[in-house]
C-alpha angles and dihedrals in degrees: 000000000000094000080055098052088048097057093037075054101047089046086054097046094040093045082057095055096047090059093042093064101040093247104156095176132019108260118263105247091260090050090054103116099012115158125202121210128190117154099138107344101107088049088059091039099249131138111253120268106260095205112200122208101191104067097046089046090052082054109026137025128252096247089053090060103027102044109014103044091023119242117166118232096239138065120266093000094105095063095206120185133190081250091068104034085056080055087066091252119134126343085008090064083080112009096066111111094262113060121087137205122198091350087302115115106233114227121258106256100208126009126184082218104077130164138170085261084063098065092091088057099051088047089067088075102012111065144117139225117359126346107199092191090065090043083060102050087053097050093044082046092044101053101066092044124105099263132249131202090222149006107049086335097250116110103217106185082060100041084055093046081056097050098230089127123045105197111204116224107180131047115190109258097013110056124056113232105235131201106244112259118223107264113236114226126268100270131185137254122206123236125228100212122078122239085025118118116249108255110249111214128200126203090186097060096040090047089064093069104021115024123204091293101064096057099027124093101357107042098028107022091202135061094197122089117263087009087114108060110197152158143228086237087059091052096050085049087061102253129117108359082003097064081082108014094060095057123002095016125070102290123251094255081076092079095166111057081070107026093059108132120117109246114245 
């Protein structure tokens, strides 16, 4: 009866959030982690940016993007132009006619030599509606991936641990090389309801694609065990575990890839 009323519980919490954020369909799996970015595109009349996740993740870690070149965590908080991207800021850092990736020159985001042959080029980030040929390159990606139940259907941490995909987390005169911190243990989080598995978090596997530096100091204040107090409410309102596991992370319908603790 309990099990019942918590997922009675999970379908009521999780329909809110959908309607608080204006989400009218549950995303087709290539759609999982768009994001849309729009800061000055339409003034310039300009189709918005439709960011992908899903093909920098399967290239590059979270921390090289979110901490060493800058991006903010949300949405539209960046504020990135054209003018910064041709400084070589941003989306710039790698999309600026030199770098490669893989032996394959990537194309130059923003130039301040346009011309009308260039409106192919600017289609690749600025389009609306649907874009088939993208649509294509995930499904032909995605199909020889380790599977998922939610989320874009890929499960990444395992995809890494295979070693089908290499993400890359330092770039020559933009990252700081680190010396490697010592990884704590996997460790357990109680659970408040009762009959749920405890979550069993892992540092280890966090620390691949974030580091120390993506979740410490501005998603978890404290580095030392039980110093955030916080709720599953908070996470489904996009704060703490929820910053990623509400948009680019496996969603939070996937309850057991975190409550996985045998019951006692």
């Amino acid at each position: 009866m309990k099990r019942l009323f918590f997922a009675l519980l999970l379908t009521v919490v999780f329909t809110g959030i959908t309607s608080a954020q204006g989400v009218r369909r549950k995303p087709q799996a290539y759609e999982y982690g768009q994001v849309i970015i729009n800061n000055s595109s339409s003034s310039a009349g300009l189709a918005p940016v439709t960011f992908d996740h899903w093909i920098h993740r399967s290239k590059f870690t979270c921390r090289l993007c979110h901490v060493d070149i800058g991006f903010a965590m949300k949405a539209g908080v960046t504020g990135i132009r054209a003018a910064d991207n041709m400084k070589g800021l941003y989306c710039g850092t790698c999309h600026n006619g030199k770098y490669e990736h893989q032996g394959k020159k990537v194309f130059e985001a923003c130039s301040r030599d346009f011309s009308r042959e260039d409106g192919k080029r600017c289609e690749k980030c600025h389009y609306k509606g649907r874009n088939p040929r993208k649509e294509q390159d995930f499904l032909k990606f995605a199909e020889r991936m380790p599977k998922e139940r939610f989320g874009n259907g890929i499960n990444w941490e395992k995809a890494e641990d295979l070693g089908y995909i290499k993400p890359i987390d330092y770039l020559e005169g933009i990252s700081v090389k680190r010396k490697p911190l010592p990884v704590q243990k996997d460790f357990a989080i109680g659970s408040a309801v009762e009959g749920l598995p405890d979550t069993i978090f892992s540092h280890k596997k966090h620390t691949v694609w974030n580091g120390c530096e993506v979740c410490h100091p501005d998603i978890f204040v404290g580095v030392k065990r039980g110093s955030n107090k916080y709720s599953m409410q908070d996470v489904f309102e996009g704060k703490y575990c929820g910053v990623c596991h509400v948009s680019v992370a496996f969603p939070l319908t996937d309850c057991q890839r975190c409550h996985i603790k045998p019951v006692q």
